[in-house]
N, C-alpha and C positions, 0 to 999 in steps of 0.2 A: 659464908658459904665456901669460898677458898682455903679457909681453913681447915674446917671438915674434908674437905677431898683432898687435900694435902698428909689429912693425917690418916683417911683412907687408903692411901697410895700408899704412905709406911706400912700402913697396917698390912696392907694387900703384898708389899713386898718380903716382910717377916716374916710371912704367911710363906711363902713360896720360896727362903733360904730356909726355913725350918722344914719344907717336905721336902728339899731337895738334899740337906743332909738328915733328915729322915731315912731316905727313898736309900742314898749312899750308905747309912749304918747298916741299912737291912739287907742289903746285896752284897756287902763284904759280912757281916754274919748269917747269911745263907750259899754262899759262893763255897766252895773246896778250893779255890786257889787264894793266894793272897790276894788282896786290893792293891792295883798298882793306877797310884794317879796321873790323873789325865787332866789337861788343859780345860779349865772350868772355862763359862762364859766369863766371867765374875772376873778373873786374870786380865782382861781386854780393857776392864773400867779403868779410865783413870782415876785419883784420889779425887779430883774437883768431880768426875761424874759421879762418885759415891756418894761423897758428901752431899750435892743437890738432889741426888736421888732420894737421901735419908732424911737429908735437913728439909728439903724444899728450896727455890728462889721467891725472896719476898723485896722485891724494889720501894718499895712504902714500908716505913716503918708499923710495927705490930707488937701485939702482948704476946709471949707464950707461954705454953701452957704452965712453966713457972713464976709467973707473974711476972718475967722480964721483958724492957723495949728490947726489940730485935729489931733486924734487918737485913737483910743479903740471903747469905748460905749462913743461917742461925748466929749471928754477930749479937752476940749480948753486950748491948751500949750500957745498958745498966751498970755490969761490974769490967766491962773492959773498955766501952767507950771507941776510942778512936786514936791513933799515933799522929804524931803532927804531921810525919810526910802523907799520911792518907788524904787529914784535913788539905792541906797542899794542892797536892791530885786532883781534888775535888773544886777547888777556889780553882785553879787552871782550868779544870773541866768547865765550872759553871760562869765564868770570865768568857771562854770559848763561844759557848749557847750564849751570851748576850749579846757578845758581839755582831755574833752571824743572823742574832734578831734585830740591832740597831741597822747592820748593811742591807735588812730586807725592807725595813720600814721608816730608817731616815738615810734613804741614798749620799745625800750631802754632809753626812759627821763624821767623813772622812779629812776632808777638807781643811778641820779643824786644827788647832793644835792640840800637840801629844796631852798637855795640859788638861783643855777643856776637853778630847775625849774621853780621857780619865774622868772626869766630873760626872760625862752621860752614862759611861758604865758604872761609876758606884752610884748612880740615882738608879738606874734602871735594876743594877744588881737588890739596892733596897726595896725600891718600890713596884717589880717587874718593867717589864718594856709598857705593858699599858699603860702603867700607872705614870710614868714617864712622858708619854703622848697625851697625859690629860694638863701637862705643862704646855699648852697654846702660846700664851703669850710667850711667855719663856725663850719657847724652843724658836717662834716667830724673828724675834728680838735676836737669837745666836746666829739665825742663818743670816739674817741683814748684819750682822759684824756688830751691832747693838750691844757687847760686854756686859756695858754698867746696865744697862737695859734687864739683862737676862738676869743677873745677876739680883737686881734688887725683887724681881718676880720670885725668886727661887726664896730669897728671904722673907718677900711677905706671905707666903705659901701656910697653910696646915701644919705639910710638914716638914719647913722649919721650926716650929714649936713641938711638932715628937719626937726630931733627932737630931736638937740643940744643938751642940759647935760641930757635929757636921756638915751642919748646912752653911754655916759662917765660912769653915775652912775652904767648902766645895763653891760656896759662891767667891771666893777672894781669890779663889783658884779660874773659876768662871771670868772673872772680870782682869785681873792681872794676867792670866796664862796664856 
């Protein structure tokens, strides 16, 4: 549905640059004086309001209408993808949200060393912050100073078998950090 009214809105706005120099052809070829231009609304946009006026904003990635992944203000991942400083921007951003989801919902992994908060952010960054809190024993084990404890949890885990010598480095880091 977002779609369609998206491409409504183009359409609606098309509509309404074509009457308007429409509207402008036909008064300078029915006028006796020359056309002397005047300060359009259209001058006040910036380039980023145009573009999200024309493109649309899509926060969720989507198909368009040429069969490409997009994203943003019409970001075709397909054939341009992404620059490493964006990728960047984004690991800082999404590092950011985890954090201030670990400070809301394990008050204590401060506390920690740099080490093992490093551990609960790339678990939490892999697995979300829930998926993180379904680590009980685990998380149990870290806050009593329990290392080797937390550590052999996180290896007998799921998933330490879907993401193999991460979970070795992340627990050796748990337990040694």
């Amino acid at each position: 549905m977002p779609n369609i009214q998206s491409k409504l809105l183009k359409l609606a706005a098309l509509l309404i640059v074509s009457l308007s120099i429409s509207a402008c052809a036909h008064k300078k070829a029915h006028s006796g004086s020359p056309h002397v231009s005047t300060p359009s609304a259209y001058s006040s946009y910036s380039i980023e309001e145009l573009l999200i006026q024309h493109e649309g904003l899509q926060l969720r990635p989507y198909t368009d209408a040429s069969n490409k992944l997009t994203i943003g203000v019409g970001r075709n991942l397909d054939d341009t993808g992404i620059t490493r400083e964006e990728a960047m921007m984004l690991l800082r951003h999404d590092i950011d949200r985890v954090t201030q989801q670990l400070d809301a919902r394990l008050p204590w992994w401060r506390s920690l060393s740099a080490a093992r908060q490093n551990v609960l952010i790339s678990m939490a960054f892999n697995l979300g912050v829930d998926g993180l809190l379904g680590f009980t024993r685990m998380l149990s084990n870290l806050q009593d100073g329990d290392y080797s404890g937390a550590a052999e949890e996180m290896l007998s885990s799921k998933w330490a078998t879907q993401v193999g010598n991460r979970a070795v480095e992340l627990a050796d880091m748990m337990e040694n950090g």
